[in-house]
MIBA-561556 format. One line per 5 residues: number of its first residue (from 1); their letters; for each residue x, y, z of C-alpha. Coordinates in Angstrom, 1 decimal. Last residue first. Layout:
# residues N
NUM> A> X/Y/Z | ...
//
This chain:
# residues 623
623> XXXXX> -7.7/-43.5/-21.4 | -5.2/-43.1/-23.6 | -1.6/-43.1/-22.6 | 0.2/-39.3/-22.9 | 3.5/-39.5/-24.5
618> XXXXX> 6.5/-38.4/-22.5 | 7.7/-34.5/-23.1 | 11.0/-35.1/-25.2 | 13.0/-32.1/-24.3 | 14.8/-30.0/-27.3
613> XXXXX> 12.2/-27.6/-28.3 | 12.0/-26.6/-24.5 | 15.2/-25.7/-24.0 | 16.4/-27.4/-20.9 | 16.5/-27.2/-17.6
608> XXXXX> 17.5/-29.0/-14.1 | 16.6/-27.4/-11.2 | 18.1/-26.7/-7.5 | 16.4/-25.1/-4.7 | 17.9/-23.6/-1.2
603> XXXXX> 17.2/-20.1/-2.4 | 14.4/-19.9/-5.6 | 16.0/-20.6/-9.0 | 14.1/-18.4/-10.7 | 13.9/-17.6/-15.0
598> XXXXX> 10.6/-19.1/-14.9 | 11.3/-22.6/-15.6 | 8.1/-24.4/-18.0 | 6.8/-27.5/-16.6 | 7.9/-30.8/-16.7
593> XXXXX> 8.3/-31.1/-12.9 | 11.2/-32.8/-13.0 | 13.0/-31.5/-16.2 | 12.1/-28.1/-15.6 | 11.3/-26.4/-19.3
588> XXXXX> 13.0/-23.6/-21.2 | 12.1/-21.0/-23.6 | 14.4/-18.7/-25.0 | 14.5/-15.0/-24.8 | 17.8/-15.0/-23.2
583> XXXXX> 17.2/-17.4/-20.7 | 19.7/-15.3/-18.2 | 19.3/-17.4/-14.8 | 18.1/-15.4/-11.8 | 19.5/-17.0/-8.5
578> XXXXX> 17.0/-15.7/-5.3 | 18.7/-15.0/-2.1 | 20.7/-16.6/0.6 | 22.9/-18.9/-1.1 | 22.1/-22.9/-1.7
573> XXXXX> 21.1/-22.1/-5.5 | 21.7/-25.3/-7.2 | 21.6/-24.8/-11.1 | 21.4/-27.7/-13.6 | 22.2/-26.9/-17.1
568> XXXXX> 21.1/-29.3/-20.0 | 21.6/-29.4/-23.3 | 21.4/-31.4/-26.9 | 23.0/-30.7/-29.9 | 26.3/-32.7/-29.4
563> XXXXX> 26.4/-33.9/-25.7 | 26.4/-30.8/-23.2 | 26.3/-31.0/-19.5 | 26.0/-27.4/-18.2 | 26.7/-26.2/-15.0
558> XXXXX> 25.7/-24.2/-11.9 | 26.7/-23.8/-8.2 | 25.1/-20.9/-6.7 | 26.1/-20.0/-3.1 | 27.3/-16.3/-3.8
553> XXXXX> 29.5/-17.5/-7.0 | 30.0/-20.7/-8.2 | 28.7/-20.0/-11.7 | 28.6/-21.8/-15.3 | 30.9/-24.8/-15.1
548> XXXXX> 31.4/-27.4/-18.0 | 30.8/-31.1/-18.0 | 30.9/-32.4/-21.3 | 28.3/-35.4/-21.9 | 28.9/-38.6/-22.2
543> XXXXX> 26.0/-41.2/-20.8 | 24.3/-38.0/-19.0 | 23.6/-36.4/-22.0 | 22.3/-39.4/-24.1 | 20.3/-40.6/-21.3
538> XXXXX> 17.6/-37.5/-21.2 | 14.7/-39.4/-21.2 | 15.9/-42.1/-18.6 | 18.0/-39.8/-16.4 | 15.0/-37.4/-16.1
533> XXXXX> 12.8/-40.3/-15.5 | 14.9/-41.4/-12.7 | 15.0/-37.9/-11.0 | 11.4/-38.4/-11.2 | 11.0/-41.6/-9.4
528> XXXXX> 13.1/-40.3/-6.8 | 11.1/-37.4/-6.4 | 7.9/-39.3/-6.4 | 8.9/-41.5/-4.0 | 10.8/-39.0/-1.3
523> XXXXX> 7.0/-37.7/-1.2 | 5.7/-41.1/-0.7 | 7.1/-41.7/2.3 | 7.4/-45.4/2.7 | 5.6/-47.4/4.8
518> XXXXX> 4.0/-50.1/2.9 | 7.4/-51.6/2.7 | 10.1/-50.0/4.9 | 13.5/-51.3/3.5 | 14.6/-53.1/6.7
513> XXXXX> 17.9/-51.2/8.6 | 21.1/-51.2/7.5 | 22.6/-47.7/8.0 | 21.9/-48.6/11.9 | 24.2/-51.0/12.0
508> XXXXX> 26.5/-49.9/10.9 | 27.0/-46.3/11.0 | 23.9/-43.6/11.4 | 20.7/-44.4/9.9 | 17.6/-42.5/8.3
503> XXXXX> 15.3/-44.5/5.2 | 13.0/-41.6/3.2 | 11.5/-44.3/0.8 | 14.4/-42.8/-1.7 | 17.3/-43.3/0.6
498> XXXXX> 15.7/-47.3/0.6 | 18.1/-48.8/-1.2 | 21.4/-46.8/-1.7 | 21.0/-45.2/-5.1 | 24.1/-45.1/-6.8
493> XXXXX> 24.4/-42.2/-9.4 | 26.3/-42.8/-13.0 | 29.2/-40.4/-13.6 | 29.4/-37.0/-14.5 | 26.9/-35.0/-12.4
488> XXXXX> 23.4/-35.1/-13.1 | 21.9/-37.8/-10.6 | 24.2/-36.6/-7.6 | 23.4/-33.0/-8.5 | 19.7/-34.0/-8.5
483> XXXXX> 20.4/-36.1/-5.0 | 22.1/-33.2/-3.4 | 19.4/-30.8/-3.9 | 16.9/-32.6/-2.8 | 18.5/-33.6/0.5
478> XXXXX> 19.1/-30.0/1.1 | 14.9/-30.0/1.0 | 14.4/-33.4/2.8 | 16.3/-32.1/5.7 | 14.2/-28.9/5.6
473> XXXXX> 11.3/-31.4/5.9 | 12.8/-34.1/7.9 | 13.7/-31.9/10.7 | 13.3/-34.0/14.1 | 15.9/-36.5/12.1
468> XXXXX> 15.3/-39.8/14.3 | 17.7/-41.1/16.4 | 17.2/-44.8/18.3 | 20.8/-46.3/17.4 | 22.7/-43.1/17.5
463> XXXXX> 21.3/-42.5/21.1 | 22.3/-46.3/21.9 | 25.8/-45.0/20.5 | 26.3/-42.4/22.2 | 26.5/-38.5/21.8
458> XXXXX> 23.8/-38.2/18.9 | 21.8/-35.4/21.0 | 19.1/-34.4/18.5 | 18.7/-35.4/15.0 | 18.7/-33.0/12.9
453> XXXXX> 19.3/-33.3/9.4 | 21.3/-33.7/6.8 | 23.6/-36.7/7.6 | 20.2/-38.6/8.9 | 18.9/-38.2/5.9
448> XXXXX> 21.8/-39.1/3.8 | 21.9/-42.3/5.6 | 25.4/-42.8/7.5 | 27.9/-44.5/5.9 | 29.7/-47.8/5.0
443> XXXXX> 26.9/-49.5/3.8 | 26.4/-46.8/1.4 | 25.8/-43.1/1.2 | 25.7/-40.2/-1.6 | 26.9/-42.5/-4.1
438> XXXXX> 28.5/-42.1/-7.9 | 29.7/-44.7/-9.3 | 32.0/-43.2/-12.0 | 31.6/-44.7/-15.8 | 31.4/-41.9/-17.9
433> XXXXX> 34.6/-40.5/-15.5 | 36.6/-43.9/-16.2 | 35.4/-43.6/-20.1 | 36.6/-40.2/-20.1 | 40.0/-40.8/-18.4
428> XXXXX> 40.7/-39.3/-15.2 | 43.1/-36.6/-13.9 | 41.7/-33.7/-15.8 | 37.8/-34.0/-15.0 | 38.7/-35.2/-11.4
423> XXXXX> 40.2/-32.0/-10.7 | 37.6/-30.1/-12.1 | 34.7/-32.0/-10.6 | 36.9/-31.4/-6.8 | 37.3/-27.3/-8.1
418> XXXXX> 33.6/-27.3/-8.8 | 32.6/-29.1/-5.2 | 35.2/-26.9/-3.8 | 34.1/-23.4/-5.4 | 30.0/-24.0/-4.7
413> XXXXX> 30.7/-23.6/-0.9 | 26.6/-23.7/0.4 | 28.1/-25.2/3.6 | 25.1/-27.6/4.1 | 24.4/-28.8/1.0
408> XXXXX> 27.9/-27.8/-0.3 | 29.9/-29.9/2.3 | 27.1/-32.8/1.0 | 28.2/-32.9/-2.2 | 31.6/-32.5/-1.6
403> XXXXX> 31.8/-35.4/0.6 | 29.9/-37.6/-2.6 | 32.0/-36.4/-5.3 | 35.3/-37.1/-3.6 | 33.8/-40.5/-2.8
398> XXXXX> 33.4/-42.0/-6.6 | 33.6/-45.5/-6.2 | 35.7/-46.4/-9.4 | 35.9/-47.4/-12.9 | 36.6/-49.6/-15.5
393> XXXXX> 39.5/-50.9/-13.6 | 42.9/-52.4/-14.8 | 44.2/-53.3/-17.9 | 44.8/-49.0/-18.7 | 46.2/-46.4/-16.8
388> XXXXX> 43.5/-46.1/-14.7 | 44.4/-48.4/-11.2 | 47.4/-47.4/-11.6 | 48.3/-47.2/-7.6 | 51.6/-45.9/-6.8
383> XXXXX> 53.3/-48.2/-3.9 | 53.3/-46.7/0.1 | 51.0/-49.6/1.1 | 48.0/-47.3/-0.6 | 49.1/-44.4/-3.2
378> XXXXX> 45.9/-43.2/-5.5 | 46.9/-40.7/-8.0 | 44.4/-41.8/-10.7 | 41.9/-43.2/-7.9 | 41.1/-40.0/-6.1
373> XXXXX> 39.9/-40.9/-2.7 | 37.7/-43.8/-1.4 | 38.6/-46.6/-4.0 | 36.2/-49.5/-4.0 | 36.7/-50.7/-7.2
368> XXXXX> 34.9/-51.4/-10.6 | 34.8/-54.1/-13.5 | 32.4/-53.7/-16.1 | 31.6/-56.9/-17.9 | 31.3/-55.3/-21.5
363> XXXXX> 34.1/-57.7/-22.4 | 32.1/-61.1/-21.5 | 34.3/-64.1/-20.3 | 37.6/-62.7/-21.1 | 36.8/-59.6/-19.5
358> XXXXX> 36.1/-61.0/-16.1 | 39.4/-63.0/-16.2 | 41.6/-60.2/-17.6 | 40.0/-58.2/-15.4 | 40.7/-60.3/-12.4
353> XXXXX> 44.2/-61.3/-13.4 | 45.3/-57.5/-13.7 | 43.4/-56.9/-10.3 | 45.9/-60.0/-9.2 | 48.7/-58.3/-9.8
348> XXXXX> 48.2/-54.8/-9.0 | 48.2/-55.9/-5.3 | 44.6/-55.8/-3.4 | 44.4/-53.4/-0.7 | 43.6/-50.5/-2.5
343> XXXXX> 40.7/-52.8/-3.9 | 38.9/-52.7/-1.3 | 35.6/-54.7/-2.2 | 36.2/-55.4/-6.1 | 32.6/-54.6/-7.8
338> XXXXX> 32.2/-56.9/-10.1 | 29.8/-56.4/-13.2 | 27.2/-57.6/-16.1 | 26.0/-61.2/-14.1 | 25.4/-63.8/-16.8
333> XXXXX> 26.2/-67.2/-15.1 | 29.5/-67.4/-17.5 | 30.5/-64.1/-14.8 | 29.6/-66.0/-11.8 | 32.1/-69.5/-12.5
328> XXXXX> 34.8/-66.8/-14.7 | 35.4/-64.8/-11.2 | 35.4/-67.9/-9.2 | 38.0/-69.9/-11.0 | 38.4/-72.2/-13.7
323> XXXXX> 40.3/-70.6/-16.0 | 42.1/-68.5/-13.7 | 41.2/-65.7/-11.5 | 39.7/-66.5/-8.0 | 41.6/-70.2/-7.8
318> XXXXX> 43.9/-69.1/-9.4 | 44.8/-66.1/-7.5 | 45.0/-68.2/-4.7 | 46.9/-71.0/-5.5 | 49.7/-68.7/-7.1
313> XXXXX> 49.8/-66.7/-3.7 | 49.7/-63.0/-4.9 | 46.6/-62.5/-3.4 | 48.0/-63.5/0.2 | 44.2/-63.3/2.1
308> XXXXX> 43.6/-61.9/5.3 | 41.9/-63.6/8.3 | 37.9/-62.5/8.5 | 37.1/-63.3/12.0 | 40.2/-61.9/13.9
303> XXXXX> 39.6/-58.4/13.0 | 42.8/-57.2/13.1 | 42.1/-54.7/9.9 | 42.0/-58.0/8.0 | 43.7/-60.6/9.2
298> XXXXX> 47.2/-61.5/9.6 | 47.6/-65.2/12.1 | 47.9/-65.8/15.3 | 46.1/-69.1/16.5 | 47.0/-71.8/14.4
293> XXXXX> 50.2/-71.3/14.1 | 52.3/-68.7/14.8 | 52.2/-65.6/12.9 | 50.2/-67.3/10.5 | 49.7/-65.8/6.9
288> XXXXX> 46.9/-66.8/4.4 | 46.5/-68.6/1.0 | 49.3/-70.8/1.8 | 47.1/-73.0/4.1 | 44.3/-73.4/1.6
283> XXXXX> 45.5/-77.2/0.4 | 45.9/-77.9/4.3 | 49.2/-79.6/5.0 | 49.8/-76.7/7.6 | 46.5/-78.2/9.2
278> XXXXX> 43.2/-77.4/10.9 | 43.2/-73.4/10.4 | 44.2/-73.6/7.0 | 41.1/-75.5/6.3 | 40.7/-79.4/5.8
273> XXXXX> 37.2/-79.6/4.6 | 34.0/-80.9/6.1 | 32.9/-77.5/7.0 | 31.7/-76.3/10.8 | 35.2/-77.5/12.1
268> XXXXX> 35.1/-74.2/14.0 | 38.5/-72.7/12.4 | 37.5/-73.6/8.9 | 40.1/-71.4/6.8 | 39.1/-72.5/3.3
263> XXXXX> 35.4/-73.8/3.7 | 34.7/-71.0/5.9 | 34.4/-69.7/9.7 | 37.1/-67.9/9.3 | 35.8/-65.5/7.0
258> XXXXX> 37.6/-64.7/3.9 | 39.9/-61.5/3.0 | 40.9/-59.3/0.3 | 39.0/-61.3/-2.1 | 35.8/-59.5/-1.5
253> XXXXX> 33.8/-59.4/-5.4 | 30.5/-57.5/-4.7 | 28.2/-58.8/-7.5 | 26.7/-56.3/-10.4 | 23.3/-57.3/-12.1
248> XXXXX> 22.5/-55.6/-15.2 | 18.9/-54.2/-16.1 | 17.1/-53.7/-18.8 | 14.3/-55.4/-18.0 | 14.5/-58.2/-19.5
243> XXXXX> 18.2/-58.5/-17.9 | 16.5/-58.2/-15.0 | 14.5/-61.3/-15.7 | 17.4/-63.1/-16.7 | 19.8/-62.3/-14.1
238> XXXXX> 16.9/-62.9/-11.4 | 17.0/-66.5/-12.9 | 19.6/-67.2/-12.9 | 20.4/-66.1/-9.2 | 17.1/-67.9/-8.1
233> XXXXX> 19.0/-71.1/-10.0 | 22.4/-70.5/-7.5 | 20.5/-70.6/-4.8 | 18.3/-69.0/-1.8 | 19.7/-65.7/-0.1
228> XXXXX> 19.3/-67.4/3.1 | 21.1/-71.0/1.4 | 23.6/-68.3/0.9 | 24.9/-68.5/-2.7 | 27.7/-71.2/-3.4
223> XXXXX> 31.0/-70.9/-4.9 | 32.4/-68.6/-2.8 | 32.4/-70.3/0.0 | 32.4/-69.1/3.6 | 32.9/-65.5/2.8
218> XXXXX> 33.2/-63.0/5.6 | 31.6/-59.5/4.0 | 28.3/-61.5/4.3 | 26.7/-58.9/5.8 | 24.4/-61.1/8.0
213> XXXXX> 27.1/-63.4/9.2 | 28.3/-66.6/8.7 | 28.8/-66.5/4.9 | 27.9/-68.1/1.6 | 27.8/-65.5/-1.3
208> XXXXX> 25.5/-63.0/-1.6 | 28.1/-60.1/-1.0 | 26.7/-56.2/-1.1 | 24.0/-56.5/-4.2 | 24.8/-53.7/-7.0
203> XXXXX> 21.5/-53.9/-9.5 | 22.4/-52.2/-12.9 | 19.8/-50.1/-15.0 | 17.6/-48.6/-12.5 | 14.9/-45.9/-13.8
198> XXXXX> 12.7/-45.5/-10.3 | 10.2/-47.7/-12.2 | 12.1/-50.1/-13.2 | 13.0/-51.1/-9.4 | 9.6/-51.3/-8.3
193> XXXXX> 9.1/-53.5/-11.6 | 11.9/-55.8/-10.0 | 10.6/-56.0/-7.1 | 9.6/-59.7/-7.3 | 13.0/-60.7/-8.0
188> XXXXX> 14.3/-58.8/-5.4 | 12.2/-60.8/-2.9 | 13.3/-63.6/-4.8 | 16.6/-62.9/-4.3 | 16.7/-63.2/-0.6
183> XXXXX> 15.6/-60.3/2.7 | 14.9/-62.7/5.3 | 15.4/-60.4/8.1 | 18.7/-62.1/9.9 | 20.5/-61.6/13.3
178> XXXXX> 23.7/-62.8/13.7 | 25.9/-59.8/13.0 | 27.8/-61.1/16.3 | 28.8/-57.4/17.7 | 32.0/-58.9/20.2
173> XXXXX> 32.6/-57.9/23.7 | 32.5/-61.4/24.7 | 29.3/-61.0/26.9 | 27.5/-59.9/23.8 | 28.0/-56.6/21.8
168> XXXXX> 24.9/-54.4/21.5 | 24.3/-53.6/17.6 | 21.0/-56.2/16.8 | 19.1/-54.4/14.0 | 16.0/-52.4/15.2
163> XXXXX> 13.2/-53.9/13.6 | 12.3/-53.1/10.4 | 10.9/-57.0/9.5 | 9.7/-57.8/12.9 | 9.8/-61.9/12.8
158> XXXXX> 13.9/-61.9/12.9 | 15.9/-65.4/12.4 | 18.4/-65.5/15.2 | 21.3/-67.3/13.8 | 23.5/-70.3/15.2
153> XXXXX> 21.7/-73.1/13.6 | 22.1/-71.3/10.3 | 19.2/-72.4/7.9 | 16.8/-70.5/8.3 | 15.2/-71.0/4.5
148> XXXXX> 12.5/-68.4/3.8 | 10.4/-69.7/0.8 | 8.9/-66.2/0.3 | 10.1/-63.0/-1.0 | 11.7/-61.1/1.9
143> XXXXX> 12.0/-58.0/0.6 | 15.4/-55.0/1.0 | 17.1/-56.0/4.2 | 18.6/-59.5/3.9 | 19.8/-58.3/0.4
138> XXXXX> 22.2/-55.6/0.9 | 20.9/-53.7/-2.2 | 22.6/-51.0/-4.3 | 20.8/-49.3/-6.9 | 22.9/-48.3/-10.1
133> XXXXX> 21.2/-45.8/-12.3 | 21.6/-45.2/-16.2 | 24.1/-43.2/-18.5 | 26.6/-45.5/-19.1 | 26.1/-48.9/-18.0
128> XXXXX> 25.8/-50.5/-21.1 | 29.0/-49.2/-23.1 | 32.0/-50.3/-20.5 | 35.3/-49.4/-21.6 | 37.2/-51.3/-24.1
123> XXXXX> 39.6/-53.5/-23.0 | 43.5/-52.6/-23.0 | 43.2/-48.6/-23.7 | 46.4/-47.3/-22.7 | 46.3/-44.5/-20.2
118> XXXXX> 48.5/-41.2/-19.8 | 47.1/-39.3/-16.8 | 48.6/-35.8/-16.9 | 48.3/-34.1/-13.6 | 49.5/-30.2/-13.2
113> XXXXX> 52.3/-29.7/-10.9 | 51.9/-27.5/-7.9 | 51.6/-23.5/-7.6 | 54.1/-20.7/-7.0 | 55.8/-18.1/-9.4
108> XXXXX> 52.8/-17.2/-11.5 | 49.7/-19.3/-10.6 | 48.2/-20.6/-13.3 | 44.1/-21.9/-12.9 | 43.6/-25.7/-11.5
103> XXXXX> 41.7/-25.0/-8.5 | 43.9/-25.1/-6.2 | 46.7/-23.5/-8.2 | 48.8/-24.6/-10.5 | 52.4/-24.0/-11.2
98> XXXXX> 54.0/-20.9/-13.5 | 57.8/-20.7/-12.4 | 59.7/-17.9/-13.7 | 63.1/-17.2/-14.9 | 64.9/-14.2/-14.4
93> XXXXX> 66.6/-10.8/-16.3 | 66.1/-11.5/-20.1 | 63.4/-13.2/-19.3 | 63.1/-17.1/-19.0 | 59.3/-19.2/-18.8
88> XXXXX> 59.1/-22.4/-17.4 | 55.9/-24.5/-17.2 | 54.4/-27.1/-15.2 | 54.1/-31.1/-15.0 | 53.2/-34.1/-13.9
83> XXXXX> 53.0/-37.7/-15.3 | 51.2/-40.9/-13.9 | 51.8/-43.5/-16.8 | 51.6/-44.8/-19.9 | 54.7/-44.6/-22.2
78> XXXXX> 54.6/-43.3/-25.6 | 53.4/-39.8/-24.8 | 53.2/-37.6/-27.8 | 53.7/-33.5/-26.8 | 52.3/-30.8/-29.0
73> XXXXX> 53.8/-27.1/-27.9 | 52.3/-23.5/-27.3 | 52.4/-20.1/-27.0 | 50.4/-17.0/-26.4 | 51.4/-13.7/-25.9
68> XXXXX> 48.9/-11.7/-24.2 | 47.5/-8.3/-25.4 | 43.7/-9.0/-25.5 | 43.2/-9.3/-29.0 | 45.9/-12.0/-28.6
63> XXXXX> 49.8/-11.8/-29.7 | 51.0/-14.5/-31.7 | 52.3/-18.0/-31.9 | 56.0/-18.0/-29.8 | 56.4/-21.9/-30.4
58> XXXXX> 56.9/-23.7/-26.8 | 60.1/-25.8/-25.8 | 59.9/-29.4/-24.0 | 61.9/-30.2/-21.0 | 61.8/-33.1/-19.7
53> XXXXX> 62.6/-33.8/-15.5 | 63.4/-37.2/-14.1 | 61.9/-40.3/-12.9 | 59.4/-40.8/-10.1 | 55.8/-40.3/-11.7
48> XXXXX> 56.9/-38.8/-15.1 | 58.3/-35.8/-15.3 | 57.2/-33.0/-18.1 | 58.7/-29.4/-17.8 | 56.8/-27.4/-20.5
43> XXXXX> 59.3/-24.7/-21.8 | 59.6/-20.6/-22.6 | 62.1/-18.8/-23.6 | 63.3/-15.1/-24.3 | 60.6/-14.1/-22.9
38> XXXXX> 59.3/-10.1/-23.6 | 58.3/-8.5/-20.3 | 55.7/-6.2/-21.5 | 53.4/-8.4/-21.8 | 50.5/-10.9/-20.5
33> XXXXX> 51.0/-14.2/-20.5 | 49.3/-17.2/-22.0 | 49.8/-20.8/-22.8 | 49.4/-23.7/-24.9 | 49.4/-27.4/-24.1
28> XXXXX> 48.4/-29.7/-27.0 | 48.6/-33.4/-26.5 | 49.2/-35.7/-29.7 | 48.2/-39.4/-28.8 | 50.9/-41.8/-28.3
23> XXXXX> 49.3/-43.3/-25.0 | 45.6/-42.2/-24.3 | 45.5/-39.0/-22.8 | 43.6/-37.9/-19.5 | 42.1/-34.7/-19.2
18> XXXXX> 41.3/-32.3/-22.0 | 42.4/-33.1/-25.6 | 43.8/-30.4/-26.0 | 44.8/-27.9/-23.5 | 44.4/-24.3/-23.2
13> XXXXX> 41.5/-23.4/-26.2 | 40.5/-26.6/-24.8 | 39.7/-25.8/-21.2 | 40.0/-28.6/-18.6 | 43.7/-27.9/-18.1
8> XXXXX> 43.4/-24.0/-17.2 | 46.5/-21.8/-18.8 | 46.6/-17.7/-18.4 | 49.4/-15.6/-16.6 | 49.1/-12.1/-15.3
3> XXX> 52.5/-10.1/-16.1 | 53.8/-8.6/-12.9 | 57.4/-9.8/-13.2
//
């Protein structure tokens, strides 16, 4: 049969609505194939995740200007769920297969499933966050503002804010993470018109609760702030004034594990508690696993400093999720979101339990996880994740978009960063993809800076630890070009703090250094601050608005995002040659410069435009 084939999910005249589907909501699938081979049948095969094949028939509708056959068929879902499918379509003489190929167009005989997400809308998504900028802040290392505490007996309290951080293991082998700035939350307090003025709406801050180390990632007690950090009132009282601001604060929620130096494992004695560690009579002692007590127990990644937590252990999860518990205790406090610190690794369960519990307390609390690949189809401890499907997250990290990103920076391959939007487009629900965080490093990863450019002979870790990118300049250029798709995508960008006072790091520690105060580079300023501005006057597009692709051809990527009457196409041109977009006669104006495009996207550059009628030029202040 040599009949071309026609069906793409993310197109409506194809599928309606596109992407996920709520439960019980009509879904229209219709399809198109070219003649003369006349079917005699044609069906949707529709399985959900693990049980067996339905087959649904398609209504013959008409023949197109363009000679195919189209046909189609309305499915209802009552059941959420992960589903897959493809369709069927018998001849008089055979039967043929029509699958999906990478990037989501028909393939006839061959091809995988398509996705069909089928969610149930428990809580209603998120409205505040939509649209703005989250900035992520590991606290020590963004501003010391005053009233430093040093309390830890144990730490090495730092003079040479932006000094190299401590990475050399001591004589025991092990990297202590005992060396502190004085980063707190007054010094992000006092920055918070720094932070308005690169268009923040939600402040992330890695964990601020008591801990031993630096990161924090191995709570001591999670009712307390770090006495480094300062206290529970300085937390208020950032909340309110950020609020003021417009601006949420989001805390990093790791209930996966605990440190064992901690109120609830207390394998030092530091803590006048009985911890798990002391005594199988311990109230905490069912929260973890021992092997054979004391000393062998399950911890996280076998890192024998943060032993692993039994979520499921009713004492436990209420103590995180019930009426009393941790996640009510912060939320009641005013913060606006949780971020839940691996969540693959936390059972269905208790993320039920923390919702409910976050939701309960203020139902525009977002509630996202740390999910590194694509979260509707996620499989982690060999169990289907459904993470999306409705009582669970709000949202997720959003990875894919961040490796693609940067493979078309450098690669220049427009195709799998469109084909990676597309496939996220039909496997996720609107609100999830309104909501994405989208990063282009973290904690857990190198500076984009440093990613981008060149930094000389990286071989070692003490070469890691002293690089410097030798390019900044042409770095800075693919870096500009990442960060406006990273701000225009769908999805809200996470600015890691200091990417935009030109900050470079490999892994940790070196990703951590000191925001550098007074030294910033006031070029990656400006265009920071005006990639906020263009999120800020154009909000309405980038809360909602339909993604749709223009060009991936010869290095161009292009798109529009559309929300009713308003427009805006980005183009990145990392090809070899100039990329002339068609205006058509019509006038259009660069976002970030404000001025009007020429028609040009120059090689290696990307814009955003938009017709100039439609963009709301700021008012000028008189003098």
């Amino acid at each position: 049969m040599a009949e071309q084939v026609k069906y793409f999910p993310n197109n409506e005249a194809y599928k309606t609505p596109i992407g996920a589907v709520e439960v019980g909501k009509p879904v229209t699938f219709r399809i198109e194939f070219s003649r003369p081979s006349n079917p005699s049948e044609v069906f949707l095969a529709l399985t959900k995740d693990g049980e067996q094949e339905v087959y649904y028939p398609l209504e013959y509708i008409d023949v197109s200007p363009s000679g195919f056959m189209e046909y189609k068929a309305t499915v209802s879902v009552t059941t959420r769920g992960l589903y897959f499918y493809h369709f069927v379509i018998h001849t008089e003489n055979d039967t043929y297969r029509v699958g999906a190929g990478d990037d989501l167009n028909a393939m006839l005989g061959k091809g995988q499933d398509w996705q069909l997400t089928v969610y149930e809308e428990t809580y209603k998504a998120p409205e505040s966050f939509r649209g703005g900028l989250i900035y992520q802040i590991m606290p020590d290392r963004f501003f010391d503002g005053g009233a430093r505490r040093k309390t830890k007996p144990y730490a090495e309290y730092r003079e040479d804010w932006g000094g190299l951080p401590r990475y050399l293991p001591d004589e025991n082998g092990r990297i202590r993470n005992e060396d502190f700035f004085g980063g707190n939350l007054r010094g992000i307090i006092k920055k918070l018109g720094y932070l308005k003025s690169l268009g923040v709406t939600c402040i992330y801050l890695n964990p601020i609760f008591e801990a031993h180390s630096n990161h924090k990632y191995d709570t001591g007690n999670y009712r307390r702030v770090d006495s480094d950090f300062g206290t529970a009132d300085d937390l208020k009282e950032l909340i309110k004034k950020a609020d003021k601001k417009g601006m949420k604060i989001m805390l990093d929620g790791v209930f996966s594990h605990t440190g064992d130096d901690s109120i609830y494992f207390n394998k030092y004695g530091n803590y006048d508690s009985v911890g798990a560690y002391n005594s199988v009579h311990s109230p905490y002692y069912k929260w973890y696993t021992f092997k054979d007590f004391p000393d062998t127990y399950e911890c996280w990644w076998n890192i024998d400093i943060l032993p692993q937590t039994d979520e499921c252990e009713p004492l436990y999860s209420e103590y995180i999720c019930g009426e009393d518990g941790i996640i009510r205790y912060w939320t009641e406090m005013g913060i606006g979101g949780w971020r839940l610190d691996v969540a693959e690794e936390l059972p269905d369960a208790f993320i039920d339990k923390a919702v409910r519990a976050a939701k309960k307390v203020n139902p525009d609390c977002m509630v996202l996880g740390e999910v590194w690949e694509d979260a509707s189809n996620k499989i982690s401890y060999s169990q289907r994740r459904r993470y999306l499907q409705g009582g669970q997250l709000d949202s997720v990290s959003n990875y894919p978009f961040k490796e693609d990103i940067l493979n078309f920076v450098r690669c220049g391959d427009a195709a799998r960063l469109n084909n990676t939007v597309n496939v996220l487009l039909n496997n996720y629900p609107k609100f999830v993809l309104d909501n994405l965080m989208n990063p282009l490093d973290t904690h857990d990863t190198a500076r984009i800076l440093s990613v981008l450019g060149d930094n000389g002979d990286t071989s070692t870790r003490e070469k890691r630890a002293n690089a410097s990118v030798k390019n900044k300049d042409e770095a800075f250029g693919l870096l500009r070009v990442a960060a406006l798709l990273q701000y225009t995508l769908p999805g809200i960008p996470c600015l890691y703090y200091g990417d935009e006072a030109g900050l470079e790091g490999f892994e940790d520690p070196f990703n951590r250094r000191c925001y550098p105060w007074g030294n910033a580079d006031k070029a990656f300023l400006r265009f920071y601050k005006k990639l906020g501005a263009l999120r800020t006057r154009d909000k309405a597009v980038f809360s909602d608005g339909v993604y749709k692709p223009v060009t991936t051809e010869n290095g161009v990527f292009a798109f529009t995002r559309t929300s009713g009457n308003e427009q805006i196409v980005v183009i990145a041109n990392r090809g070899e040659s100039d990329y002339t977009f068609e205006t058509k006669g019509k006038s259009y104006t660069d976002l970030l410069t404000l001025k009007p495009f020429g028609g040009k996207v120059p090689a290696g550059e990307a814009v955003a435009i938009k017709l100039t009628s439609k963009v709301a030029f700021p008012e000028k202040k008189s003098k």
